[in-house]
N, C-alpha and C positions, 0 to 999 in steps of 0.2 A: 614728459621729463626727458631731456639728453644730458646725456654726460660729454663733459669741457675736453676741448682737445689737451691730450698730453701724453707724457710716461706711464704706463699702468702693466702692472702682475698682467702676463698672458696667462687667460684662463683655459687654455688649452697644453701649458706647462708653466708651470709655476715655478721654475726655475730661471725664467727668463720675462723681460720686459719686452713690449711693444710699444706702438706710440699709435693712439688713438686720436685720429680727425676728425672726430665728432659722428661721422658715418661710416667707417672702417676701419680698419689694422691700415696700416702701413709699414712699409720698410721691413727692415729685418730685425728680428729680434735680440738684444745683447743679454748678457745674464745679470741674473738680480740683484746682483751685488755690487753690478757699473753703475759707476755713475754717469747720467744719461746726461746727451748736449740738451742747448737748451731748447733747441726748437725742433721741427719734423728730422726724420735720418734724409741725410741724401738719398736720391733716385739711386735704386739700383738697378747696374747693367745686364741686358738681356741675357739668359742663359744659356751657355754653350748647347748645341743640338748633341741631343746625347746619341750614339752609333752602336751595333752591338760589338762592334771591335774593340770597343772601351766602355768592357761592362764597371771596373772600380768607377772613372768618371761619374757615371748614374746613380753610384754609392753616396756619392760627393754630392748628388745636386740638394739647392737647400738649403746648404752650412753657408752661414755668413762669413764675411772676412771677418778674421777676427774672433771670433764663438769658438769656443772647446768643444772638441767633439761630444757629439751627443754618446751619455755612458749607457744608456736603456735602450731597448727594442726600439730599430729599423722605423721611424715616424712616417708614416702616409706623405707621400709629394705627390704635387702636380708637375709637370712638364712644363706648361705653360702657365707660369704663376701671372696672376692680374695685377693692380692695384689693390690692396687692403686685403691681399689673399695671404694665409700665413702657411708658413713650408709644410704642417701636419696638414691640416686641415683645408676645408676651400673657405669662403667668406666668413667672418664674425658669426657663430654662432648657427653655420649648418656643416652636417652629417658629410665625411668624405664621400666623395663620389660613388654612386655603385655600392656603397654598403648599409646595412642596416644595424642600430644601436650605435654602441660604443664599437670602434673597429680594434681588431688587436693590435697590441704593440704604444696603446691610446696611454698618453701621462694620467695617473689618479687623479682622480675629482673631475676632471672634462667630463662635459654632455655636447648630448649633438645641437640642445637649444641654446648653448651659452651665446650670451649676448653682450654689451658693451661693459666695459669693466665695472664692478663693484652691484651689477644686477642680479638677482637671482634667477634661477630653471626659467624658462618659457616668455625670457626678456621682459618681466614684472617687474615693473620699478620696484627699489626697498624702501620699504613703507606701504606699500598701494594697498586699499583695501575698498572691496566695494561699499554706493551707500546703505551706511547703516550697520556695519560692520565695524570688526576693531581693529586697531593697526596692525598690518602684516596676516591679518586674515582671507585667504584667497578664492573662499568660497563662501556661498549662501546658509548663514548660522542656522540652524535645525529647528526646528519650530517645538514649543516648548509643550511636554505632556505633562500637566497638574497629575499627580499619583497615576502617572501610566497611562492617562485615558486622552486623548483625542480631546484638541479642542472642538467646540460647537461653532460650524460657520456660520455667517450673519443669515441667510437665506433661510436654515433651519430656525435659528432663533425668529426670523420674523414671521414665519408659517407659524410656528405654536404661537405667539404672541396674538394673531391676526383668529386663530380658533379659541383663545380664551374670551378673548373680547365678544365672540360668535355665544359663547357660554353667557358669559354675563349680561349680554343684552337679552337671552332669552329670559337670563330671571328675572331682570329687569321690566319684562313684558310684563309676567306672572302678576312680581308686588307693583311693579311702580306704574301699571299701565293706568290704573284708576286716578291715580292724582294726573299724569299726562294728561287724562280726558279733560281733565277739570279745568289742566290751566291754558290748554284750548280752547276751549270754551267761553272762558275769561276774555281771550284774547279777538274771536273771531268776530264779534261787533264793529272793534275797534280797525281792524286789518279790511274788513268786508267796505267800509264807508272811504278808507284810505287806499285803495283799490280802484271802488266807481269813479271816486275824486280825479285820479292818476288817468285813469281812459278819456276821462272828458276834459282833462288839460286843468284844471282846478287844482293851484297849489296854497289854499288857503287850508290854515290848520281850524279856524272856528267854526266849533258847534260838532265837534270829534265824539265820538262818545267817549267816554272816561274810561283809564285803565283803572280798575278799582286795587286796594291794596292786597287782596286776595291772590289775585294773580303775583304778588312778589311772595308770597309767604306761601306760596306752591310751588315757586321759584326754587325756592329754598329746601323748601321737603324732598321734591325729586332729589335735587342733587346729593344731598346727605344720605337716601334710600340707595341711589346709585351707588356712593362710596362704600356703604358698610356690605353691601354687597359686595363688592370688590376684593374687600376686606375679608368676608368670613370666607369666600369663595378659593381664594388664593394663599393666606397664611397659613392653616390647618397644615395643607396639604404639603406647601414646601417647608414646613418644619417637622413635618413626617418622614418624607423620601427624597425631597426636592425636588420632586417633580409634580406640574399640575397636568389638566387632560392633555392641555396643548403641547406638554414638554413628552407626555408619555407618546403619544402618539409620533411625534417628530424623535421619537429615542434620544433624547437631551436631558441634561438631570444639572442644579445648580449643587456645587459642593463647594465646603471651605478651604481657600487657599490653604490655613494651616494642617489639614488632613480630611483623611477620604471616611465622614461619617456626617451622619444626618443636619442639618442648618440650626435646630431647635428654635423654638417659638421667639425669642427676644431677636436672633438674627432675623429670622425671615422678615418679622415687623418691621426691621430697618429698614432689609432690602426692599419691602413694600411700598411705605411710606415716601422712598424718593421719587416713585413710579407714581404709584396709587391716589395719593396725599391732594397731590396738584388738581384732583376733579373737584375739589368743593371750592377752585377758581374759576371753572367755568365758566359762572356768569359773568365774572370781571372782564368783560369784552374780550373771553376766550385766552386769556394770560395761562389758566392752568393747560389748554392743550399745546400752547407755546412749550410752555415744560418740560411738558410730556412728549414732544416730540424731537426736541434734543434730548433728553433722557435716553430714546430711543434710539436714536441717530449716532449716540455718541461711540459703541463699539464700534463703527469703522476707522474712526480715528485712535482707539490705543492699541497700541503694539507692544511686546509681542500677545498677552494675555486675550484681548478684544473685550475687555470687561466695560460693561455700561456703568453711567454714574453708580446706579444703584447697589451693582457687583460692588465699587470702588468703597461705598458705604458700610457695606456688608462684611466685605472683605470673603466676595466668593468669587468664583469661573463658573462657567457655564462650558460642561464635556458632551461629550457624545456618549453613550450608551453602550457598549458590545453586544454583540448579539448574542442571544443566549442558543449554546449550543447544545441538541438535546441529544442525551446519551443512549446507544442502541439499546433497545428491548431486552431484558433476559429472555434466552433461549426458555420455551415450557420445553421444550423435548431434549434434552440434550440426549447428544447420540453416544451408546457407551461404547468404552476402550476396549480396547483390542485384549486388556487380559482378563476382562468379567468373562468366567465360564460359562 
């Protein structure tokens, strides 16, 4: 953003006008009450070499022809003023010479970062805000804590997720490993003949052995044994605490947006069901783990919360845990005072 050349309030006194080039002060400043010509001030002439033999002179450098004497404290001059230097100060919006802060004798409201008329501190355009921020906010907005606690980042939430799953496929071992045998079994005639086929360059499908319909109605059983597993495994627990093994161990706990207390059983089935639901599509040419893996995937895309679909359904966060601090030992011996006889 620049600002257009013209008359503008000196932000180094505000009682007087300069005329801004788009990249400097120029000329000399007249008071804010003139009315300004219409274009740059003329070039002004080099200033007399000031001598000690005429110390008032060097009182005098600075004052424009024409300017009433300045009524406040003695303004900072250079000797050798530049182009777009102004008689307190040196360049648009830096610190006189040799001094540090505001110098004395400085008109109210100057800094040492003013910059081109109508900017604010540190030459930030008005209006600028970073992205994702709101207008005229100048800094990175705070990251927001649901009832005081810490959000959970994705890296945490994918570790507990990636050990629940470690859970569920063990019980799944347990109940479901027996129908697995079975629709292996089913299958291995079929796959064992379409295999020899494939080595010996034979891609005729006659005389296969038959998938029988058994093999679809064990299709079916796993998957359903998978899900209610999933189900009894994971609802219980986060409508108890909101935490399941993978959340306790990873110190993450889901809570409701509208207050810091348990999810109870109707939430958590919600938040289950967007996540969980999707495994009895599995067979459908793997559509449920499509699902499930935006399902998944989707906290990195909401801000600020980082809430997964499911969170969205539920209407929870996923926080961080603090750590529990354990409080010293009572003393068994306390040592007595000074006035036990």
């Amino acid at each position: 953003m620049s600002v257009q050349p013209g008359w503008y309030v000196d932000p180094a006194d505000t009682e007087t006008r300069r005329y801004w080039d788009g990249e400097g002060w120029l000329g000399a400043p007249i008071p804010v009450d003139a009315t300004p010509p219409d274009g740059p001030p003329p070039a002004e002439p080099p200033p007399a070499p000031v001598t000690p033999a005429a110390p008032a002179v060097a009182h005098q450098v600075g004052t424009a022809p024409g300017r009433p004497p300045h009524s406040g404290p003695t303004p900072h001059t250079s000797p050798h003023p530049g182009p777009g230097w102004g008689p307190q100060a040196g360049p648009p919006g830096w610190p006189p010479p040799g001094t540090q802060g505001t110098p004395p004798g400085t008109p109210p409201g100057w800094t040492p970062q003013a910059g081109p008329p109508g900017w604010p501190p540190q030459g930030v355009p008005p209006g600028w805000a970073p992205p994702g921020g709101p207008p005229g906010w100048l800094g990175r907005p705070p990251e927001p804590r649901p009832h005081g606690l810490r959000l959970a980042g994705y890296g945490r939430r994918l570790v507990a997720r990636l050990i629940d799953f470690g859970v569920v496929f063990a019980l799944n071992v347990l109940v479901n490993g027996w129908f697995v045998w079975r629709w292996l079994d089913e299958l291995m005639p079929y796959w064992r003949e379409a295999f020899r086929r494939g080595m010996e360059g034979n891609t005729s499908t006659e005389g296969m052995p038959p998938i029988s319909e058994q093999t679809g109605l064990l299709q079916v059983v796993i998957v359903v044994i998978a899900t209610a597993l999933w189900l009894a495994y994971e609802v219980p627990a986060m409508a108890a605490s909101g935490q399941t093994v993978g959340k306790r161990v990873m110190r993450i706990r889901a809570v409701p947006i509208a207050a810091d207390q348990p999810l109870g059983f109707g939430r958590a089935l919600s938040r289950w069901t967007t996540l969980g639901l999707p495994t009895l599509l599995w067979y459908c040419a793997g559509l449920g783990l499509l699902l499930q893996l935006v399902d998944s995937l989707s906290p990195l895309f909401d801000h600020p919360l980082r809430r997964a679909l499911h969170d969205k359904r539920a209407q929870t966060v996923v926080v961080e845990v603090p750590a529990q601090t354990t409080p010293p030992a009572p003393d068994d011996h306390p040592q007595p005072s000074g006035d036990t006889p």
